[in-house]
C-alpha positions in Angstrom: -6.1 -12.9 -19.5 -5.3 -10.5 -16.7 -1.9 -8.0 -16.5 -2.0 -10.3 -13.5 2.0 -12.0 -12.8 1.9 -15.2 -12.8 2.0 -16.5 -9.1 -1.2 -14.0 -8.5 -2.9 -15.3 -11.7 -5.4 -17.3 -8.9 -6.8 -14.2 -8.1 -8.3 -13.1 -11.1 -9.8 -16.5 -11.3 -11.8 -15.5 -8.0 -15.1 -15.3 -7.9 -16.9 -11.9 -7.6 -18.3 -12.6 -4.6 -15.3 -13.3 -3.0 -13.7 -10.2 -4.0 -16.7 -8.0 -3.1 -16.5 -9.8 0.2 -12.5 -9.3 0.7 -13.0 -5.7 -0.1 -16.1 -5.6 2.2 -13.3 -7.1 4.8 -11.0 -4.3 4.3 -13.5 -1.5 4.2 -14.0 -2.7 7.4 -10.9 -4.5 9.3 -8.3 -3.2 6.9 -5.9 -0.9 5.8 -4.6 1.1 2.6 -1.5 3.1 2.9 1.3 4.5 1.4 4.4 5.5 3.8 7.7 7.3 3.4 10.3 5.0 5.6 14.0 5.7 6.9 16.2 4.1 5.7 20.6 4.0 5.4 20.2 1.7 2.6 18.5 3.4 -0.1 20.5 6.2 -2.1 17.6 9.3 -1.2 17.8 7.8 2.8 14.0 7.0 2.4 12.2 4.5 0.8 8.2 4.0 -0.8 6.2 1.6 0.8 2.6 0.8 -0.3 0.7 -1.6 2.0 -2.8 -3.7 2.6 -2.9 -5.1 6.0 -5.6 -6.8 7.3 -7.0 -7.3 10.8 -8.3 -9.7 13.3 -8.0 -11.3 16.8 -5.9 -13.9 18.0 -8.9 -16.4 18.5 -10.0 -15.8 14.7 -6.2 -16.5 13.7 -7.6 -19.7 11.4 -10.1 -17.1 9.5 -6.5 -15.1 8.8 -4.8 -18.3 7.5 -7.7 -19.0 5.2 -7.2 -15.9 4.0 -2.9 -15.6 3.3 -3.7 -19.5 1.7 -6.4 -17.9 -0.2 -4.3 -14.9 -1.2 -1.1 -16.5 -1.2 0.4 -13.4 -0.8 2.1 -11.8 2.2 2.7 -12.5 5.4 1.0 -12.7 8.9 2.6 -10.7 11.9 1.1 -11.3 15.5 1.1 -8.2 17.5 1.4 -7.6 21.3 -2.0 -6.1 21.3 -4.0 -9.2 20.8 -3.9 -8.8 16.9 -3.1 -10.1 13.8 -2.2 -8.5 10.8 -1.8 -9.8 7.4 0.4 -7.8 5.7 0.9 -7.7 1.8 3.2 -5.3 1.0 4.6 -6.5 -2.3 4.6 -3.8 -5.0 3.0 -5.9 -7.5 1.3 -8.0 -5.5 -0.7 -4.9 -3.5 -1.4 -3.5 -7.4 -2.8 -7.0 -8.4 -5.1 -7.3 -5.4 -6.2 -3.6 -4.9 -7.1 -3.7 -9.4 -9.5 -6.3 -8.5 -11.1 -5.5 -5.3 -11.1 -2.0 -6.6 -14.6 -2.0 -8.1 -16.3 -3.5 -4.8 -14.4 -0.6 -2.5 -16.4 2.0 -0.4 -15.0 3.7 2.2 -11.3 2.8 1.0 -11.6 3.4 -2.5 -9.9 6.8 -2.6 -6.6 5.0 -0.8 -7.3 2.3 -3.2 -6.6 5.0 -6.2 -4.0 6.8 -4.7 -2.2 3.4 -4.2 -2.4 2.6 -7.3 -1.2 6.0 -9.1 2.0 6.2 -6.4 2.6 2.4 -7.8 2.5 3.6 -11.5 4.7 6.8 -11.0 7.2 4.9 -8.6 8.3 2.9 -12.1 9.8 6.2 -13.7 11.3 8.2 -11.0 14.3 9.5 -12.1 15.0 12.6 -10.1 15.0 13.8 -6.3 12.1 16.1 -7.7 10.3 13.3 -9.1 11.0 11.0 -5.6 9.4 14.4 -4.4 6.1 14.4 -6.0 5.4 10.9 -5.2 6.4 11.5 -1.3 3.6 14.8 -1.7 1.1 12.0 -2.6 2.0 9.9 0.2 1.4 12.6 2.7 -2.4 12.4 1.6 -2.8 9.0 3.3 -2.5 11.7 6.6 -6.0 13.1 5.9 -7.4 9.7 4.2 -6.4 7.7 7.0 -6.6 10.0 10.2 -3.1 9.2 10.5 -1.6 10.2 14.1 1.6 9.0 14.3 3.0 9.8 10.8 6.9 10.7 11.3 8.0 10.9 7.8 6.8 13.6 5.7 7.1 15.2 2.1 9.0 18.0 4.3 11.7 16.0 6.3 12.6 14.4 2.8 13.0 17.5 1.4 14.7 19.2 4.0 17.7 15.9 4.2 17.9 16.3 0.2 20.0 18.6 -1.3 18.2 19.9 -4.0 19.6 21.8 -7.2 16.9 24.5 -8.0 14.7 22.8 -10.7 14.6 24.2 -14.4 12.6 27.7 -14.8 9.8 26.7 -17.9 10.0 29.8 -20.2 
């Protein structure tokens, strides 16, 4: 049996065809990310948001619902643009979906990876320097996703921490 959780054990028990397909979807009509949000809430003022969001018109809303009762993971959003999105954003829920579709990735598969490495070092951050790193990979989603609008950076995190200097190796 899967490392799957237990409300996302359904999609392990999907067949290949409809993962090659669902990866073939977001290839195409989809989305990977990892972003670095603002926020008062959270102790470093920024938080670690990995993300699969999936698109499609208003008149193909049913193929969208198909898909989240499919899934049943996430949540659709309609957009003033004449979109929908289908947003899964769920830590472990993006891991489960992305180990499985993984295989059956093409264009995406290097934001598939990246997702999935920020996801395992997110578990054990301790330190500001560690938070860090992770917010370095995140800024790769820039080049992997011809991101234009990108606010949040590893720099503006760095520059609103105050850092000690870390530990010289000898």
């Amino acid at each position: 049996m899967n490392k799957l959780s237990q409300k996302n054990t359904h999609l392990s028990d999907l067949p290949k065809e409809k993962l090659a397909y669902l990866a073939g979807f977001i290839d195409g009509d989809g989305c990977i990310n990892g972003q670095i949000i603002k926020s008062k809430d959270y102790k470093r003022k920024f938080k670690l948001q990995v993300s699969v969001v999936l698109f499609q018109k208003y008149s193909r809303r049913w193929f969208i619902e198909d898909l989240h009762k499919t899934l049943k993971m996430g949540y659709i959003r309609e957009r003033n643009d004449g979109m929908l999105e289908l947003s899964i954003k769920a830590s472990d829920q993006v891991k489960n979906l992305l180990t499985l579709i993984r295989p059956f990735l093409i264009m995406k598969k290097p934001q598939a990876d990246l997702v999935l490495q920020i996801l395992d070092l997110l578990k054990n951050i301790k330190t500001d320097h560690e938070f860090l790193e992770v917010c370095k990979l995140m800024d790769k989603f820039m080049f992997l996703n011809d991101s234009k609008k990108r606010i949040n950076t590893y720099e503006i995190v760095k520059n609103s921490l105050i850092l000690p200097f870390p530990p010289v190796e000898t």
